[in-house]
N, C-alpha and C positions, 0 to 999 in steps of 0.2 A: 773874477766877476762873472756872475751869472746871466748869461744874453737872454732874451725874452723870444719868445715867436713872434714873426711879426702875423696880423690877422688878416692880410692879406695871402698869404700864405694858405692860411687855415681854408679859408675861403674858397679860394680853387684848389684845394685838396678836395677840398666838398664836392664843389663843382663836377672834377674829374670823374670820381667816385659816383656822382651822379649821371652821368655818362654813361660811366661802363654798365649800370645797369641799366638804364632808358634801352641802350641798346642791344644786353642781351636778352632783356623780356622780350622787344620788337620785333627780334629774330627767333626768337624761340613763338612769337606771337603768329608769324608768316610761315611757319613750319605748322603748327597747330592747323593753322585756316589750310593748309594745302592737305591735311590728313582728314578734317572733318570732309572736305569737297570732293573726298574718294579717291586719291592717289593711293591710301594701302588700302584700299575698301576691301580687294579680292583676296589680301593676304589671309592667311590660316593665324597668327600670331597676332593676330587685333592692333596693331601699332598706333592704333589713334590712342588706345588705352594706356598706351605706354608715354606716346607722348603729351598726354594730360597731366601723366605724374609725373616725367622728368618739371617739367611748366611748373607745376607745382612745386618742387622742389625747388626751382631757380627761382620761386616769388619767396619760398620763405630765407632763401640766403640775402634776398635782398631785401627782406626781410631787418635781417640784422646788419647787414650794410647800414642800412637806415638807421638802425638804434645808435651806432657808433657814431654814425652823420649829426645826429640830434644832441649827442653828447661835446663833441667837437663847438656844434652852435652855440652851447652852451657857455664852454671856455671864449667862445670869442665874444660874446654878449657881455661877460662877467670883464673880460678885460676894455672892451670896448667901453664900459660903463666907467671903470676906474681911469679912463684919458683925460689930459685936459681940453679944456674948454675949443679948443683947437682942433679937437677931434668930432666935433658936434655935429658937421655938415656930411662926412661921411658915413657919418651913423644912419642917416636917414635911407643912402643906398644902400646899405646893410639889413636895413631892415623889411625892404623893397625884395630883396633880396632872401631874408628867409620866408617872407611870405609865399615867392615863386616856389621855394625846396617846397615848404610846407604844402600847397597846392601841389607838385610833381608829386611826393611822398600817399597825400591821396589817391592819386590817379593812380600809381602804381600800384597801393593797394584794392582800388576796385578792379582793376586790372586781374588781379591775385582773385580776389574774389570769384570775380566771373570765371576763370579757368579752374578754379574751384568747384564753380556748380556746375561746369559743364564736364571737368573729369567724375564728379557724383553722379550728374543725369545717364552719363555713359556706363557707368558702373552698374547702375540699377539699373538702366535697360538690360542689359548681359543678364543679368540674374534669373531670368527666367524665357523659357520660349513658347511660355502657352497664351496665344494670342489675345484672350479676355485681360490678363493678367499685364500682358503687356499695353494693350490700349489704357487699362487706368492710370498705369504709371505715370505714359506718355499725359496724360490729361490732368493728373495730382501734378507732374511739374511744372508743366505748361505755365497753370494756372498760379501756383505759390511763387516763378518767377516772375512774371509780369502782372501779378496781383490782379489779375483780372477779375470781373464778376461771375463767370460763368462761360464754360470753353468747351466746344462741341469738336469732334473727330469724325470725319466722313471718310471712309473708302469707294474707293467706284468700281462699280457690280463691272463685272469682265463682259457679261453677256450685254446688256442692259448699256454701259459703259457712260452711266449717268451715277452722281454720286449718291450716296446710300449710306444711312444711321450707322455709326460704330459704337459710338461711346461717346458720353454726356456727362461734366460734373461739374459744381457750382464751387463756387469758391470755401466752402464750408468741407468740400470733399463727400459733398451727396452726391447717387446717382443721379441723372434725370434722365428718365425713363423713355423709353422708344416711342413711346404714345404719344407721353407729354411732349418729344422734341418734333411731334406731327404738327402741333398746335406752338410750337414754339417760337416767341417772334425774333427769328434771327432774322439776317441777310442771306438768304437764301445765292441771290446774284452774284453777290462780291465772291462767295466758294464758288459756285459754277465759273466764274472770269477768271480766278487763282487757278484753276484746275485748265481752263481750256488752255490762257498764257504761260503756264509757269511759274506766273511773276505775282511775288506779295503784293499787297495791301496794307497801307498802311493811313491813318488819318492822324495828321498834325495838328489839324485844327479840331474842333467842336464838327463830326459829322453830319450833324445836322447840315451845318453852312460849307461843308468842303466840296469845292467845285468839282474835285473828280469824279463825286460819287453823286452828281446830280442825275436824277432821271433814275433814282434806285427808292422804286415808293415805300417799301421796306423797312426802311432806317428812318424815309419823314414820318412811316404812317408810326412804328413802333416808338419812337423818341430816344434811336441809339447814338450814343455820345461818344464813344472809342470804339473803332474797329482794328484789328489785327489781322491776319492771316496770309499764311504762307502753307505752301505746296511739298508733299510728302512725294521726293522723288529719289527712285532709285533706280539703279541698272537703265537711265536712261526714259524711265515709263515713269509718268507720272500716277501715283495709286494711291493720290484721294488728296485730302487738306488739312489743316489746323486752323478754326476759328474762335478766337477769345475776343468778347466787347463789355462793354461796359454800358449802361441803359442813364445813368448816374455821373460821372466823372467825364467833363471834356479833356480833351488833351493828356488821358492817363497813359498811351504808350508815346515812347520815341525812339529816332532811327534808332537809337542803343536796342535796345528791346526789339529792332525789328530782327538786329541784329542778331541776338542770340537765338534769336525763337527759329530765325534758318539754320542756323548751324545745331540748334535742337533738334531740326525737322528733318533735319539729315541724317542725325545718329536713331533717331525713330524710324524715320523711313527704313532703314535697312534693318532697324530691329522689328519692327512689322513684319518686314520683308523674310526675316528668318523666322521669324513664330508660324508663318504662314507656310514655307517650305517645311519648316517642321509638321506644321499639321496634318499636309498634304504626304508627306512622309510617314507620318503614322497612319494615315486613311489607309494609304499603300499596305501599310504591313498590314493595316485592321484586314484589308481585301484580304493578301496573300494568305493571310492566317484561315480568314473563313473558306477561303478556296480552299487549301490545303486541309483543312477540315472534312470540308466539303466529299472530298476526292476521297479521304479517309474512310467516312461513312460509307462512301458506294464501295469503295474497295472491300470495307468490312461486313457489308452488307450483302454481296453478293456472292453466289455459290461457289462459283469457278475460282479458282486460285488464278494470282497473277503477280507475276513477278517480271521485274525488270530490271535492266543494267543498261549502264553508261557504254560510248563507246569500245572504250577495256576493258569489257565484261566484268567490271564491278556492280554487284548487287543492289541495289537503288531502292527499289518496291519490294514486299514482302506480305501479300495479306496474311486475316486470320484464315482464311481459305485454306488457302496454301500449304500455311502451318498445320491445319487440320488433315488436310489430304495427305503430307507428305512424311506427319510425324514428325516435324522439323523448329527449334523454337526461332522467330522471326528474328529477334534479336542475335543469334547467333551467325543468322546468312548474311543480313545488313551488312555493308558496306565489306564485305569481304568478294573475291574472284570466284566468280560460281563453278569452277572446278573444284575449288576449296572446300565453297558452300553443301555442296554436293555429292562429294567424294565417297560420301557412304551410299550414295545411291545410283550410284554406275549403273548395275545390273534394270533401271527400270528407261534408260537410256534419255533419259533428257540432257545429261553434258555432251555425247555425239550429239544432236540435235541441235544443239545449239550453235556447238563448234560449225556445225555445217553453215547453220544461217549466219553466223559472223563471216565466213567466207563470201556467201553469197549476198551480202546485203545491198551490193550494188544494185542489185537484180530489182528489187523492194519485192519480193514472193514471198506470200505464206506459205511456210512450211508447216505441215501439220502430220501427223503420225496417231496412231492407236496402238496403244500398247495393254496386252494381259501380262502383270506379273507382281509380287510379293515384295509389301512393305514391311520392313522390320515395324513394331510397334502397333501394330494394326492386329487384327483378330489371327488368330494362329491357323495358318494354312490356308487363308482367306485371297483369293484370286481377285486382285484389283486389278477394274477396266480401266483405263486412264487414255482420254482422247488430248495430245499435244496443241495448239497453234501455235505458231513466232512469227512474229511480223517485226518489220526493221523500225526504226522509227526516226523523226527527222525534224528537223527545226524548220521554221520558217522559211527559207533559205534553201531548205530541201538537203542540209546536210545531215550526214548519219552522226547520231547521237546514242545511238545505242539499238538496247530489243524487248522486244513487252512478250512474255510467254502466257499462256493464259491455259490451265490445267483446267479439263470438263471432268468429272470423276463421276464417270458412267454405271459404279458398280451397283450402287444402290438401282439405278433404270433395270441394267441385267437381271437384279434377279426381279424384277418386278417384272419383264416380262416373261422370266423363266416360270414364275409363279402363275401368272395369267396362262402360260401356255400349260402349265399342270393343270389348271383348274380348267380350263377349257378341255382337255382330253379326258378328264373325268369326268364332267357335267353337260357336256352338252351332246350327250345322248341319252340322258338321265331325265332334264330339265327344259323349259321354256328357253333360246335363247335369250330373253332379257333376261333372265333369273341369269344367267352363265354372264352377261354384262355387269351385273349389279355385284356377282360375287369376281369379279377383275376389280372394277371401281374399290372396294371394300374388301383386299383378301384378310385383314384383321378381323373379318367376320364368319369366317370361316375356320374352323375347327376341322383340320382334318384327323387329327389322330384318335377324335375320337371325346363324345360329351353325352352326359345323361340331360333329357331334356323331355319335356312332355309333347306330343305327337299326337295327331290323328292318320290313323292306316286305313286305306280303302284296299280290298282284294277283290276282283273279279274272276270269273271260272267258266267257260261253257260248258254250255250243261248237253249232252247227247254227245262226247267226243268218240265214244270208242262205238258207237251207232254210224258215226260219221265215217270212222275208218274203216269201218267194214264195208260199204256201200259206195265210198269213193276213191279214186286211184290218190295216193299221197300227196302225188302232186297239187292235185284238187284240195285234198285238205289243207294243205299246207297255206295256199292261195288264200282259201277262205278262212283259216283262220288270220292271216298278215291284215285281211280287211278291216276282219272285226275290232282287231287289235288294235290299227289305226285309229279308226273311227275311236274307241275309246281313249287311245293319247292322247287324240284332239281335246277331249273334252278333258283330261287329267289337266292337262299345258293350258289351257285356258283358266285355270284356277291357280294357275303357276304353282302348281304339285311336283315331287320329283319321283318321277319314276325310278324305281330301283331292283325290280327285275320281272323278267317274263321265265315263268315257269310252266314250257309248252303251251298247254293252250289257256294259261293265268297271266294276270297284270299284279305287280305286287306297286304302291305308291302311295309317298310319304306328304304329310304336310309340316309345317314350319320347323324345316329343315331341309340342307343347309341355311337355309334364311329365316330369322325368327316371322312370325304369321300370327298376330296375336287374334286371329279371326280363324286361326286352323281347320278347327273343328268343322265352323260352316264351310268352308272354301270344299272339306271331305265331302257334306255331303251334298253341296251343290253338282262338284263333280261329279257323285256317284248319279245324281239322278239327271245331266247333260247326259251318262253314257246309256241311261237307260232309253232318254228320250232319244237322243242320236240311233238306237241302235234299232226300237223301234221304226222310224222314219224310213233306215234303209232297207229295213223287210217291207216295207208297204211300198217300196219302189221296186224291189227286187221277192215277189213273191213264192218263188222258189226257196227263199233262203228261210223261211218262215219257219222250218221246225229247229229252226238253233237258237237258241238261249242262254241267257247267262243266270248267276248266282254274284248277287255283291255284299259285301260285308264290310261295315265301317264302326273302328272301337276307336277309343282315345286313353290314353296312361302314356306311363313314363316309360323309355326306350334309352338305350344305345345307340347314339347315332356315329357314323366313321368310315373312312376307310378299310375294309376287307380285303386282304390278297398279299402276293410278295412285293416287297420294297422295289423298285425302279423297273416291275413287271406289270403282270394285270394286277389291277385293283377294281374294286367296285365299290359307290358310296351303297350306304345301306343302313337299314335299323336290326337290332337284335331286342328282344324282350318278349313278356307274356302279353303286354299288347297287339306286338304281329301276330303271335299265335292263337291270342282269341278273335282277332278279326279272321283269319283262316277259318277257323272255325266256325264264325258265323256265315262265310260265302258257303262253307263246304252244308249247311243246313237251310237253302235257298235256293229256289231255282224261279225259272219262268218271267226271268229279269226284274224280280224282285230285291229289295233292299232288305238289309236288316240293321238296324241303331243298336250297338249297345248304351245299358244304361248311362255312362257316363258322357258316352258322344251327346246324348239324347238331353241330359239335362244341360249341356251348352248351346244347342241352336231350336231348343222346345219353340221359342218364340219365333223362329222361322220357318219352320217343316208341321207338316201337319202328318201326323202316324197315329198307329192302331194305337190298343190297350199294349201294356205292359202284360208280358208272358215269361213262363220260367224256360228257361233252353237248359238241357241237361247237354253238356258237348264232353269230347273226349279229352280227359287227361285233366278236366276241370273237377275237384274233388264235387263244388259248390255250384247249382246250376246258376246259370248267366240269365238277367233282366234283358230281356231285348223287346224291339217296337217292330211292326212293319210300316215302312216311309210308304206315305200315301204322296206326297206330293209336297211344293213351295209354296207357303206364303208371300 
């Protein structure tokens, strides 16, 4: 015979069953609340996240606990039904009774639910750490949990340490915008009181009538009917709020709802909290990056090479400087032992140098050296100057971190002033000193080996020399000639002409050369006729000297202009052509310190000299006789 169950039985089978899970969501529910409230907050392993899914997991086993429980109900409902009439009166607590399961069975499931959205809202926070991105989130969940109308996010300014617009959005998941939330009729108060307390806000009743919140003109003047808000706290600092109302629905949240929306406010707070350490973390790099930039350009930018190493004399800094100075690719020294780095270039002694100051770096001394000597890769047999510093270098703390060497590569100053000191031993007994400054400034303008170029030549001559010898003791002529001579350099060097030889008792001088003169011509004969007016002057002071005279002659054409003489012996700058020779020719057919123009001088400064007629000059060695003028005077 087959025995029956009895439904009693069934019943606290149920029961039980219902037990063991009441009590292991409860406890898995007091684990949950201990992980949202920051017991693993500082972990690296996010364990709130873990334990939202085990949660999860234990609602959907109970889950199916459930389904078996409803199926059992079944069989006892179906046999309960089939008793007799006898069994009537216990039906009724039976059915008291699956009403109770059926109520627990919901509650467990909104139970499930809410651990639900809260292992979701945790999830989606994680997803991202770029703080705009993270404030909507925080505001899309807010708002879709507690169905709010519209839920404002405030942080408070660190400086200011008054709370400040984050993010706005309405239950539709539109912005509102930073302007509009200027004119926006919230409760300004109730977030300022959440912020200063700690402590939520919550309205049970129709806000309008809630006693708590009297004396807040705010919510009478605007006609708000649900308020919420809770406090975005982490690491102990409170950093802003969460406010959702409703202008429309009294009584739309409850404690339930207050409830989640702190335990939301917590996994926000801390994800705020790291979107903002990350930001601040990227600024950092953004800095380091532009400093490190920064440093780069000067480094690349500046002449001097410079190179440093860490306390072990590993290689650290490498400019293009450096590279360029040393023949060396940067890439190659980087992070290597500068003995390593180096090793090919012993001979110009920067690895002793350095060795020395790692020794000494106690001391913190620059050590500095000059050195002449030959770099492989460099021009061939090319003497490079190269001036050393090393200085120690040190951290805040004042400990040695290493050494900065900084290469001055002198060679190019050498020869510039090797070049200056040639060009001043050949010109400045030739030329004006500024003329001898201007060709230092500019030796690119200077041609000494030698250029054809067009010129004007002035020659001068006294006239009664071998009168003079006879009549005076050498000495005496010698003197008087030095004078006269003078007195006409003056006036050559005033027109910043370059002397280029005295031939006994002659001046021989060049114009726009070495330096171009695109006014040559006149500058010739300005000069020629300062020397005549000069030379005059000092016979009328010194009337003895009245029977000495000169001859001057100025032509213009094409010349040779250069150096003349042996290579690192005497040289003399100078012109060679049939120009100097027809202006010779014209002083040697003049006298009585008169001028002579040849034609071509004559037609470049017509419009400033005032001269005779045009005459034919037959001179020597000229097949064709010469157009010359005599110079009366300046316009």
């Amino acid at each position: 015979m087959v025995s029956m169950k009895n439904p009693d039985d069934d019943i606290r089978m149920i029961s039980d069953a219902l037990r063991r899970i009441s009590s292991s969501l409860h406890e898995h529910t007091r684990k949950l609340e201990v992980a949202v409230e920051g017991k693993y907050v500082n972990e690296g392993g996010d364990p709130r996240v873990r334990l939202l899914s085990d949660a999860l997991h234990v609602s959907q086993a109970a889950d199916m606990e459930l389904g078996r429980i409803r199926q059992t109900l079944h069989r006892v409902f179906q046999t309960v039904q089939g008793q007799d009439a006898r069994l009537q009166s216990p039906t009724g607590a039976f059915e008291r009774e699956r009403e109770d399961l059926t109520k627990s069975i919901s509650h467990l499931k909104q139970e499930r639910n809410e651990l639900e959205t809260l292992y979701e809202i945790g999830r989606t926070l994680n997803s991202t750490l770029q703080l705009d991105e993270v404030l909507r989130l925080v505001m899309d969940q807010v708002i879709e949990f507690v169905k709010a109308e519209r839920g404002f996010l405030m942080l408070v300014n660190l400086e200011t340490d008054e709370p400040e617009f984050a993010m706005a959005r309405d239950k539709n998941a539109h912005v509102i915008s930073e302007s509009a939330f200027a004119t926006a009729q919230i409760s300004r108060n109730t977030v300022k009181r959440v912020i200063r307390t700690r402590e939520p806000v919550l309205t049970t009743n129709d806000a309008l009538s809630d006693n708590a919140l009297k004396g807040q003109e705010s919510i009478m003047t605007y006609g708000i009917r649900s308020i919420m808000c809770a406090p975005l706290v982490v690491r102990n600092n409170c950093i802003g709020a969460v406010y959702v109302d409703s202008r429309f629905t009294a009584r739309l949240f409850n404690p339930k709802h207050l409830e989640m929306l702190l335990a939301f406010c917590n996994q926000g707070a801390i994800a705020i909290d790291n979107a903002r350490l990350f930001a601040d973390l990227n600024k950092a790099i953004r800095k380091v990056r532009e400093d490190k930039q920064y440093m780069d350009n000067i480094f690349a930018s500046i002449a001097n090479g410079v190179i440093t190493t860490d306390a072990s004399g590993i290689i650290t800094t490498f400019n293009a400087a450096a590279s360029i100075i040393l023949r060396l690719n940067p890439n190659q020294a980087r992070n290597k032992h500068y003995q390593e780095a180096l090793k090919d270039l012993r001979q110009i002694g920067i690895i002793d140098m350095l060795q020395i100051a790692q020794t000494q770096h106690e001391h913190g001394t620059i050590v500095n050296q000059a050195v002449d000597c030959m770099i492989p890769g460099r021009e061939q047999e090319e003497i490079v100057n190269l001036n050393y510093y090393v200085n120690s270098l040190r951290d805040p703390q004042g400990a040695y971190i290493g050494m900065a060497l900084v290469i001055d590569d002198r060679t190019e100053l050498k020869r510039s002033e090797a070049r200056a000191k040639q060009v001043r031993r050949i010109f400045e007994r030739y030329v004006h000193p500024n003329v001898v400054e201007q060709l230092i400034r500019d030796p690119m303008a200077l041609k000494l080996g030698g250029e054809t170029k067009e010129i004007s030549v002035v020659f001068a001559d006294i006239r009664g020399y071998t009168r003079l010898s006879e009549s005076k003791a050498p000495e005496e002529v010698m003197n008087l000639i030095n004078r006269y001579l003078k007195i006409m350099c003056e006036a050559i060097w005033e027109e910043e002409g370059t002397l280029t030889a005295f031939q006994g008792d002659a001046l021989m001088a060049i114009f726009n050369a070495p330096l171009p003169q695109n006014d040559h011509a006149l500058r010739a004969v300005r000069a020629a006729w300062k020397m005549r007016m000069a030379v005059q002057e000092y016979q009328y002071v010194h009337p003895q000297e009245a029977d000495v005279s000169f001859g001057i002659g100025v032509n213009t054409g094409l010349a040779t202009v250069g150096n003349v003489g042996a290579q690192e012996r005497i040289q003399n700058y100078t012109a060679i052509g049939d120009v100097v020779n027809v202006a010779s020719r014209l002083q040697n057919n003049v006298g009585d310190n008169n001028i002579l123009l040849n034609e071509p001088t004559y037609r470049q400064v017509y419009a400033y000299v005032q001269a005779g007629p045009a005459f034919a000059l037959t001179v020597k060695n000229k097949s064709q006789p010469l157009t010359a003028r005599y110079m009366i005077g300046l316009l």
